[in-house]
Each structure stands twice: as C-alpha cells, then as structure tokens.
TORKOL-4160 file (C-alpha; in steps of 0.2 Angstrom, whole numbers, padded with zeros to 4 digits, m for minus):
162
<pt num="1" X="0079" Y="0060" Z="m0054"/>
<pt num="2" X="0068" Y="0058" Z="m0068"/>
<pt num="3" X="0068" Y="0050" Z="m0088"/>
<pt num="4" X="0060" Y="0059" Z="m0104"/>
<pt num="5" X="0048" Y="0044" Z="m0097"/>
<pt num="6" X="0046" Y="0053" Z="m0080"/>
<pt num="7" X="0054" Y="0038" Z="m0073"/>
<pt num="8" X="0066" Y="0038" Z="m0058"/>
<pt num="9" X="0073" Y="0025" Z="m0049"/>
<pt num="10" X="0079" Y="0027" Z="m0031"/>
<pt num="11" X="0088" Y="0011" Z="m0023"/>
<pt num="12" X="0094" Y="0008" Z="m0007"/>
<pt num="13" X="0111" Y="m0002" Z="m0004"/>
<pt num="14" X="0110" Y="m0003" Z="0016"/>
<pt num="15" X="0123" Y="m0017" Z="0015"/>
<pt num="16" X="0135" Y="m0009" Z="0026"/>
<pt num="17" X="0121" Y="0000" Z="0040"/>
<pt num="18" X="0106" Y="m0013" Z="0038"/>
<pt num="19" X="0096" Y="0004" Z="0045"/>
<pt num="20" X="0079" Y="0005" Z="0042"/>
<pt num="21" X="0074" Y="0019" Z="0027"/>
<pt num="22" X="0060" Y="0028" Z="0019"/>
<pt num="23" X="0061" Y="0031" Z="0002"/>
<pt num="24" X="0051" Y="0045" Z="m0007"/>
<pt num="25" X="0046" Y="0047" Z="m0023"/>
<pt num="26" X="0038" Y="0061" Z="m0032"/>
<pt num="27" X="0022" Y="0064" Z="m0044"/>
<pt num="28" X="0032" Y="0056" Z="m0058"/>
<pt num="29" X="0032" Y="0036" Z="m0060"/>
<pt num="30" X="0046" Y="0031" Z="m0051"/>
<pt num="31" X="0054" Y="0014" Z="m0044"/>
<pt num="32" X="0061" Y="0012" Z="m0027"/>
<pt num="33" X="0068" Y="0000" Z="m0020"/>
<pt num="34" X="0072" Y="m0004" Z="m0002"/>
<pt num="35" X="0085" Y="m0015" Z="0005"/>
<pt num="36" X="0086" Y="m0030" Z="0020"/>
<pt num="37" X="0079" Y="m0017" Z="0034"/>
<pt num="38" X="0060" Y="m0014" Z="0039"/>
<pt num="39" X="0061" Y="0000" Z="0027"/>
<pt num="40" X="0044" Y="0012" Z="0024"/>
<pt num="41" X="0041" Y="0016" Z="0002"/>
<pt num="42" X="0031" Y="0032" Z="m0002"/>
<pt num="43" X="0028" Y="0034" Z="m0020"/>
<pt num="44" X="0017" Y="0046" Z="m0020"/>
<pt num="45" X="0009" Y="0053" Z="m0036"/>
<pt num="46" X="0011" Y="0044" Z="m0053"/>
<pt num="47" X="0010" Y="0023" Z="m0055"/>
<pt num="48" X="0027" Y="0018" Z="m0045"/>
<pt num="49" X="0034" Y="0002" Z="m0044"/>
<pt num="50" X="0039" Y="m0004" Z="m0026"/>
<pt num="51" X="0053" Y="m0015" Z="m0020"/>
<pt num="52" X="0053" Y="m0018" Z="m0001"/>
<pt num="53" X="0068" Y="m0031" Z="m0001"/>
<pt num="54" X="0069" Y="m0040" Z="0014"/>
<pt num="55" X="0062" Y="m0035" Z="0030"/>
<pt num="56" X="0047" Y="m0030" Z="0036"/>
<pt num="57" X="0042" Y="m0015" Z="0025"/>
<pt num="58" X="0028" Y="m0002" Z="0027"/>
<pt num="59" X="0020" Y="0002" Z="0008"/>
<pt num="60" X="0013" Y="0021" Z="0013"/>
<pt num="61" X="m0003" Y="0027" Z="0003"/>
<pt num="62" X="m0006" Y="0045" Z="0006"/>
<pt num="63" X="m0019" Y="0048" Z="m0004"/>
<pt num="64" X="m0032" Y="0038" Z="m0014"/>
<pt num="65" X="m0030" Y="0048" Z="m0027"/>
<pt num="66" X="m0009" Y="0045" Z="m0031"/>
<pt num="67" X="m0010" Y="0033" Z="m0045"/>
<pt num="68" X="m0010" Y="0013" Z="m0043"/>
<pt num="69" X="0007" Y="0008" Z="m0038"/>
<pt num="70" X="0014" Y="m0011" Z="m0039"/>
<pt num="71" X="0021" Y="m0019" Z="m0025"/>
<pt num="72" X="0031" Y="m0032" Z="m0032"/>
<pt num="73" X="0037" Y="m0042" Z="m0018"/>
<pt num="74" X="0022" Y="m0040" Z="m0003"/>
<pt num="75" X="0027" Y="m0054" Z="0010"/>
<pt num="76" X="0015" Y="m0057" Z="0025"/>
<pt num="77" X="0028" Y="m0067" Z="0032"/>
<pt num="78" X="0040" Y="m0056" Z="0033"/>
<pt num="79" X="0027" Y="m0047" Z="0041"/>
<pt num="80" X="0025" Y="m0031" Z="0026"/>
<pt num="81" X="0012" Y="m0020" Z="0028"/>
<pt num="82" X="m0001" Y="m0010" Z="0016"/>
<pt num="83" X="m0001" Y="0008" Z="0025"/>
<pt num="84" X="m0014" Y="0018" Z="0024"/>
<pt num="85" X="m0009" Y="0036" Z="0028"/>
<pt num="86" X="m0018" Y="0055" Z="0030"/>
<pt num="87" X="m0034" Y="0063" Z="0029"/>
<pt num="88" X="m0037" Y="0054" Z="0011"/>
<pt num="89" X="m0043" Y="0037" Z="0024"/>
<pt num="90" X="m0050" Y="0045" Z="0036"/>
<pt num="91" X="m0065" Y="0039" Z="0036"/>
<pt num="92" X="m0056" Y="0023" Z="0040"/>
<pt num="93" X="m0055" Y="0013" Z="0058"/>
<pt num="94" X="m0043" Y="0003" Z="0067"/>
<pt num="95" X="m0046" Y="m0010" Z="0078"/>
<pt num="96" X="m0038" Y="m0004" Z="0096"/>
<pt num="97" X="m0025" Y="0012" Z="0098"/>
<pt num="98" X="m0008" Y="0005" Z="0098"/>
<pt num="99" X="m0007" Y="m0005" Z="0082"/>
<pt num="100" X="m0020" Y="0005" Z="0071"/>
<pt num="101" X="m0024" Y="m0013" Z="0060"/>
<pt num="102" X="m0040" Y="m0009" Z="0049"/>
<pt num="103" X="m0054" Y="m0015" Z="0057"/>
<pt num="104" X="m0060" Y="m0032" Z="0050"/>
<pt num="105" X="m0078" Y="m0024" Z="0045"/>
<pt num="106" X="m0069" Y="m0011" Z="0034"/>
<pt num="107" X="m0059" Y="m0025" Z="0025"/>
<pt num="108" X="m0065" Y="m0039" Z="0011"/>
<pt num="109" X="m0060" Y="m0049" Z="m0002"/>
<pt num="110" X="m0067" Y="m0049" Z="m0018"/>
<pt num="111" X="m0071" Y="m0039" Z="m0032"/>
<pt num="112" X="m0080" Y="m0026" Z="m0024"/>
<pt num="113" X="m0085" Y="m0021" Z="m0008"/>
<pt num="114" X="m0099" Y="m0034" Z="0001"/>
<pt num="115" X="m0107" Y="m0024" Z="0014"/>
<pt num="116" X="m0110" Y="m0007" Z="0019"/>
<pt num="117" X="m0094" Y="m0004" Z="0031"/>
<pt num="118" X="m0078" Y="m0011" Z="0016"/>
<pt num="119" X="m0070" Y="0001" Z="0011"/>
<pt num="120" X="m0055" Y="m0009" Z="0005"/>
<pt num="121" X="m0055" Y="m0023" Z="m0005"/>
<pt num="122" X="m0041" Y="m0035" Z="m0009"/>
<pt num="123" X="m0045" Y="m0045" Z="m0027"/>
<pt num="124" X="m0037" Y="m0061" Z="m0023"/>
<pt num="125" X="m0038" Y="m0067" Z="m0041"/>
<pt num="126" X="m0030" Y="m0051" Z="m0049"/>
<pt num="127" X="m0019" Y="m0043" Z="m0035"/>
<pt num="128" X="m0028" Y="m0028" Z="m0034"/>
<pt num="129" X="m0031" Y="m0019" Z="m0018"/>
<pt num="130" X="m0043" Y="m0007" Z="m0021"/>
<pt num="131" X="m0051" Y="0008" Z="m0008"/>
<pt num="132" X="m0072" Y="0012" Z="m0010"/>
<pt num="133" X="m0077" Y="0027" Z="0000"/>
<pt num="134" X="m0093" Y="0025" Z="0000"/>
<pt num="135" X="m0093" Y="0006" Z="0000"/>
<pt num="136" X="m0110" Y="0000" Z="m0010"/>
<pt num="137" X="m0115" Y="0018" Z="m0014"/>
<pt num="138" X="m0112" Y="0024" Z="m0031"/>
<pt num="139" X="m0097" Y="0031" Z="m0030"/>
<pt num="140" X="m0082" Y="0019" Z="m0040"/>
<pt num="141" X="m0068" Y="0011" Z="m0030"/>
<pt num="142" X="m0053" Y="0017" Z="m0034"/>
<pt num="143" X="m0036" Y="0004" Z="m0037"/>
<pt num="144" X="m0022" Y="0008" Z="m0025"/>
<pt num="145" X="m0012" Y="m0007" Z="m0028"/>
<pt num="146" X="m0007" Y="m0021" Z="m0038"/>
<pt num="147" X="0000" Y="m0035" Z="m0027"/>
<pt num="148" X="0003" Y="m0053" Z="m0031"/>
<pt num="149" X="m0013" Y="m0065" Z="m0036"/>
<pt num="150" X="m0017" Y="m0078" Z="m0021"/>
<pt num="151" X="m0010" Y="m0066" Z="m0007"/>
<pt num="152" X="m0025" Y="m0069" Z="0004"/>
<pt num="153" X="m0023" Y="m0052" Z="0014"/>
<pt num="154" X="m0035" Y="m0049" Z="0028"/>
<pt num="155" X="m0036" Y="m0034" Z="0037"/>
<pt num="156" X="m0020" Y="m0039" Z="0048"/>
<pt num="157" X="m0010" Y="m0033" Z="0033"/>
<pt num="158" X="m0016" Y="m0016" Z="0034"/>
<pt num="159" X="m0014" Y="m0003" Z="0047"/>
<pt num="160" X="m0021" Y="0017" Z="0046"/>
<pt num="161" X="m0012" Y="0031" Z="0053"/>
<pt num="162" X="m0012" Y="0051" Z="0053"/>
C-alpha cells in the first residue's frame, strides 16, 4: 500500500517457514524486503529500494525502462544475482542454456560500454549498474541499479531469462 509519497513497503518475516518468496512491487517507489530464504524482488516501475536479507536472492529487472532501483545489501557470496528479465533484454546472451549467466562479451566495468558487444556496465566506483542497448552508438545508457561501490561484479552476477 502506498504513501501520499507513493511509498510502500512490503516485508517478509519468514521466520517461522524460511520459504523462498517473490515480492512485487508496483509503479509507485516502494520498499521491499526479503527474508533469510533465496527470495526473488521485483520492484517494477518507480525507484524501489530492495532488501534481499539473507540468502541467495534474485533482483528481477523487467524492463529498462522501470526506474533505477537500489539494492542495498547485493552479496556475491551469498551467491545474489542481478536478473535480467523479458523482451526489454532481449537483445542480450547467455553463456550456455542451463544457467542463462550473461555472456562475458556483453558485460564490463566502467563508466560506459568499451566495445561494441557491453550492453551492461557495472561502475565499480559509484555502484551503478547501468544497461546500453546499442553499446557505443549514440543511444544513452540507461541506470538500472544502484549497488554498493567496490562490488567488482562480473558477468557471473547476472543471468537473462524470458
């Protein structure tokens, strides 16, 4: 449910189950918050804060276009995953057919894209992961997420699905 802010908050208190869940959110800027499962977070449109707690979570992105949400609390070794979801990536690969990792030659790090083939980016001195369509043609990049500085992602932290 929504503020006069259009903020929302939706937390999970799995205390008692320790079942995995996926938590929703709406186009308002909503909060959600995840619990010690391997819980999925959706926030859809509007600039969401996420909370995976512990676990290895799944941070859905359906669309480029949904706003920049902040993950605060991506862990690689809790094995957390940036997921890249629907037509809005297809233009994306994965590395083989059964984990669906993002193809090294689509990632980098940096402020912008390096070659022709990265299409995300991950700015290891500010945290942002951003997605570049068209790579180094003129189109702009466009921020997904705000992450943590000094993450060091690779493309291991990604998968794509549809």
């Amino acid at each position: 449910m929504a503020d006069s802010q259009g903020l929302g908050t939706i937390t999970n208190d799995d205390t008692t189950t320790n079942a995995p869940l996926t938590l929703t959110g709406d186009a308002n800027n909503n909060i959600l918050v995840g619990g010690s499962a391997n819980d999925t977070l959706i926030g859809l449109g509007g600039k969401d804060t996420l909370t995976g707690g512990l676990g290895a979570d799944k941070f859905r992105f359906n669309s480029s276009f949904d706003g920049m949400d902040t993950i605060t609390d991506f862990s690689r070794t809790q094995g957390d995953k940036i997921e890249l979801f629907g037509t809005g990536f297809n233009s994306l690969v994965w590395t083989d057919g059964v984990s669906n990792t993002l193809a090294s030659t689509v990632f980098s790090m940096g402020a912008s894209a390096n070659s022709w083939t990265n299409s995300i980016i991950y700015n290891n001195s500010s945290g942002i992961v951003y997605f570049d369509p068209d790579a180094l043609g003129s189109g702009s990049q466009i921020a997904l997420a705000q992450l943590s500085p000094g993450l060091n992602l690779t493309n291991q932290d990604f998968i794509v699905s549809w």
